[in-house]
C-alpha positions as CSV (number, residue, x, y, z in Angstrom):
1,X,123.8,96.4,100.0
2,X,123.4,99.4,102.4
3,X,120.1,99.8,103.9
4,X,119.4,103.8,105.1
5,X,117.8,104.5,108.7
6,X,116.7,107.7,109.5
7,X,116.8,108.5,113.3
8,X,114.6,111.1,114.8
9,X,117.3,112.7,117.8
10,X,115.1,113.4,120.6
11,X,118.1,116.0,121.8
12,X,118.8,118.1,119.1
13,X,115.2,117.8,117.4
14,X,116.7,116.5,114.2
15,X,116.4,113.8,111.7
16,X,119.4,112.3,110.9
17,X,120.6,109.7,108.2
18,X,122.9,106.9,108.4
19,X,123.7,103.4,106.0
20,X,124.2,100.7,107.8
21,X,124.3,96.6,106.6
22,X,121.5,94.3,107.7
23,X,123.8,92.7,110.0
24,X,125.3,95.7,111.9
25,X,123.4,96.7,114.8
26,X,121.0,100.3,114.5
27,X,122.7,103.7,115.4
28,X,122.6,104.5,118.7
29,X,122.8,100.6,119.6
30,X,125.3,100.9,122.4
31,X,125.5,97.2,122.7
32,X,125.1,96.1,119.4
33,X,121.7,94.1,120.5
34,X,119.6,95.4,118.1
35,X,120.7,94.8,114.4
36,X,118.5,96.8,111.3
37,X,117.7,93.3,110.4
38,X,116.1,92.2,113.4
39,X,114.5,95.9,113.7
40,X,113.4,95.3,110.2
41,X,111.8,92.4,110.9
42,X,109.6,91.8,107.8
43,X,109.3,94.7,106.2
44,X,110.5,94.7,102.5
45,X,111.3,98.9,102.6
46,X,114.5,100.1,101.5
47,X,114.5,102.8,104.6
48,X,113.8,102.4,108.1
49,X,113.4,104.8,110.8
50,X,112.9,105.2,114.7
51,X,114.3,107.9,117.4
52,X,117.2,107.2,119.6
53,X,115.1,106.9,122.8
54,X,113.4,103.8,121.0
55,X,117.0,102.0,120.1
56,X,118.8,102.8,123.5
57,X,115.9,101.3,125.8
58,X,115.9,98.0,123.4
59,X,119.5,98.2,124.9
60,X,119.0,98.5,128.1
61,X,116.7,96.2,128.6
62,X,118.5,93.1,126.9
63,X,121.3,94.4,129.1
64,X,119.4,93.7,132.5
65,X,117.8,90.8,130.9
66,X,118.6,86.7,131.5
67,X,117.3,86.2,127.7
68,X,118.6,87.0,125.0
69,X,115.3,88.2,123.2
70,X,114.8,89.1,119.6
71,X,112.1,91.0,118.0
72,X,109.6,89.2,115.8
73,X,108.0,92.5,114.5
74,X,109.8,95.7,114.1
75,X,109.6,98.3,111.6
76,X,106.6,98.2,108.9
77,X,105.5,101.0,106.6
78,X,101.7,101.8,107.0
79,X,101.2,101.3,103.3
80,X,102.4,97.5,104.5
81,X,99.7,97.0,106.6
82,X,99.7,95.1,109.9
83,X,97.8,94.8,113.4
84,X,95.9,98.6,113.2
85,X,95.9,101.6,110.4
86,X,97.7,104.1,113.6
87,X,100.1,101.3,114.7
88,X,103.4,102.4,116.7
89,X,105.3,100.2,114.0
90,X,104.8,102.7,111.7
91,X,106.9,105.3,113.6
92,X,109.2,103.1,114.2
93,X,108.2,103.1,117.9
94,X,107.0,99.6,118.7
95,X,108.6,96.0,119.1
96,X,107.2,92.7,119.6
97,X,108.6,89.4,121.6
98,X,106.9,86.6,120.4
99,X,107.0,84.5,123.9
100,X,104.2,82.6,125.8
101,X,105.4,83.2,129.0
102,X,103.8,82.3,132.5
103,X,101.6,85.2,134.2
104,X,104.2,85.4,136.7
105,X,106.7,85.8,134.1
106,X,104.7,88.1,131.8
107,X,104.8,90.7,135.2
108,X,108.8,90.1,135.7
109,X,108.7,90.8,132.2
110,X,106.5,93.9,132.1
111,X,108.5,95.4,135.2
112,X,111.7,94.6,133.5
113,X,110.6,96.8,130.5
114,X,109.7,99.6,132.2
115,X,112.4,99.4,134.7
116,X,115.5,99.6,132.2
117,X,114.2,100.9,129.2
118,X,111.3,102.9,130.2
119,X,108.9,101.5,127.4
120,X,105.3,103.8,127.1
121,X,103.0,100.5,126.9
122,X,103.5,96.9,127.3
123,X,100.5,94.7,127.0
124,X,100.6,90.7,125.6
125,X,97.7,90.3,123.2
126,X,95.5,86.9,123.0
127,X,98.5,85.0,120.9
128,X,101.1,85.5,123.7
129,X,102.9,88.6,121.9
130,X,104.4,90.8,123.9
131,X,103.7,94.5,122.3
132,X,106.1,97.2,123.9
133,X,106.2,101.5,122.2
134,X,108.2,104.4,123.3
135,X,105.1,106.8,121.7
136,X,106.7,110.6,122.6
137,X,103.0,112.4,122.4
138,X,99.5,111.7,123.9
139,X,97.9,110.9,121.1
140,X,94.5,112.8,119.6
141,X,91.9,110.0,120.5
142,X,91.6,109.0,124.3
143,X,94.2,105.9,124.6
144,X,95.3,105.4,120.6
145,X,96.3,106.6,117.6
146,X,98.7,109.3,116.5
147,X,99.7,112.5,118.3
148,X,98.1,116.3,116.6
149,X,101.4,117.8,114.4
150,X,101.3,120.7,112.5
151,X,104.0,122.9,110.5
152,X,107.6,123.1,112.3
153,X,107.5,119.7,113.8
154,X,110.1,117.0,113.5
155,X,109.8,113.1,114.1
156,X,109.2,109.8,112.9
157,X,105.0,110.9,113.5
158,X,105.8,112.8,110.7
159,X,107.5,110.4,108.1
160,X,104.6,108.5,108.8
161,X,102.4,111.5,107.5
162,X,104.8,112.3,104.2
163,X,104.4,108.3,103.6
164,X,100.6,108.0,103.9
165,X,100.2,111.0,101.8
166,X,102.7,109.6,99.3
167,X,100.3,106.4,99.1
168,X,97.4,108.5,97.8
169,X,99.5,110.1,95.3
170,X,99.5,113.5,97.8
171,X,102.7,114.4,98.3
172,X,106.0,114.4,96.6
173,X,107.7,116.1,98.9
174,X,110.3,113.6,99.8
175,X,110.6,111.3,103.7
176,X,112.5,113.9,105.8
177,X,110.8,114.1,108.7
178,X,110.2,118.0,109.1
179,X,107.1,119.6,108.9
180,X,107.4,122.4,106.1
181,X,105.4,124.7,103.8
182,X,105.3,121.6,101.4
183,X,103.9,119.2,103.3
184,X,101.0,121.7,105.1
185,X,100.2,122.5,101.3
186,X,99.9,118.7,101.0
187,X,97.9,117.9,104.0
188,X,95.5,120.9,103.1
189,X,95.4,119.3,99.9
190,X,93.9,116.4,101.4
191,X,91.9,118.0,103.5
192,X,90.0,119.9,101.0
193,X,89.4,116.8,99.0
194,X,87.8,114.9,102.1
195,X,85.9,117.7,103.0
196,X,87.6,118.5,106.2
197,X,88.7,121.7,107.5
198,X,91.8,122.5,105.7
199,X,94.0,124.7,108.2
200,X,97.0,122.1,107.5
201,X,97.7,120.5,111.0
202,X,97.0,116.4,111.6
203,X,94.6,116.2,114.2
204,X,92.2,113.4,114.9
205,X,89.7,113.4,112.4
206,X,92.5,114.3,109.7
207,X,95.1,111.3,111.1
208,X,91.9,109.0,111.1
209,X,90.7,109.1,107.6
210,X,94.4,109.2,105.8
211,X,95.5,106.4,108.0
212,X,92.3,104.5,106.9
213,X,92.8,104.9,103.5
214,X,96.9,104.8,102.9
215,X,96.6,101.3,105.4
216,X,97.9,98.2,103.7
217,X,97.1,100.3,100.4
218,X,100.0,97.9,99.1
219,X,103.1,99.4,96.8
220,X,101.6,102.0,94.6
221,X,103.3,104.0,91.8
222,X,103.5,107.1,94.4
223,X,105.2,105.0,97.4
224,X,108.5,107.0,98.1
225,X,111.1,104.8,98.9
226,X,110.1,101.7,98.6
């Protein structure tokens, strides 16, 4: 079984699509180090997507790197649910090392990242899991959540848009990743209904109260793509 990964490339501005088995490595993995299964992670979807830049610094950081590391937490769809309702996994954009390691080590660790592959954030959270995204976008709020789109862009910020509206039953416009006339009639749609300004662009208050409500909203009969 083929699974399908959409790839946001940061170069030409384009989505493309590939099929790919669960144990062959991601497009764009140069070394083969990061395989759609391990990407994956636990997510049940039946598509996955992330941008080049994302898949290429996984690379070149296990290239530089003494371990031979493995993601515990990849991709996850937001209707999934995990650590926050504006997570980085949802883009595709985030990857976790489950590792305990020594301050000392957790610093070699952090320059490492950001030395080779150039990661956004790296923190380690309370458990000993180190969190590392490649977010493209300042995002609306001061230090999280999602960057403000409106019509014409293209990205994985935007399949996350398409897939939360999908959740509520919003949008059937498909997952491609492009910001068109369909889904700024479906965002305005939303808007109107939550009594917020409806000029069709995902700002903060929009991207706060549709990621509140599509997160961990579970498989409904509107989910695209399951």
């Amino acid at each position: 079984m083929l699974t399908e990964v959409l790839i946001y490339n940061n170069f030409t501005n384009k989505i493309e699509r590939f099929f790919r088995k669960e144990t062959q490595p991601m497009p764009y993995s140069e070394g083969g180090t990061l395989r759609v299964m391990d990407f994956r992670a636990s997510s049940s979807s039946s598509l996955l997507w992330t941008d080049m830049r994302t898949v290429r610094a996984w690379d070149r950081f296990l290239q530089h790197s003494a371990c031979n590391y493995k993601p515990v937490k990849g991709f996850a769809r937001i209707w999934e649910g995990g650590e926050g309702a504006q997570s980085e996994h949802f883009a595709g954009l985030e990857l976790d090392l489950d590792i305990p390691p020594h301050p000392a080590e957790y610093r070699q660790l952090c320059r490492s990242l950001h030395r080779f592959g150039g990661w956004s954030r790296v923190r380690m959270d309370e458990a000993g899991r180190v969190h590392m995204d490649k977010r493209l976008s300042r995002p609306c709020d001061a230090a999280e959540g999602y960057p403000p789109l409106r019509k014409g862009a293209v990205g994985t910020y935007v399949l996350v848009l398409q897939d939360a509206l999908a959740v509520l039953g919003l949008s059937r416009c498909g997952l491609s990743g492009c910001f068109d006339d369909a889904l700024q009639s479906a965002l305005r749609q939303y808007q109107r209904s939550r009594g917020i300004h409806a000029d069709g662009r995902a700002c903060r208050i929009t991207w706060n109260m549709l990621c509140a409500e599509a997160f961990a909203a579970g498989h409904t009969n509107t989910v695209l793509r399951p």
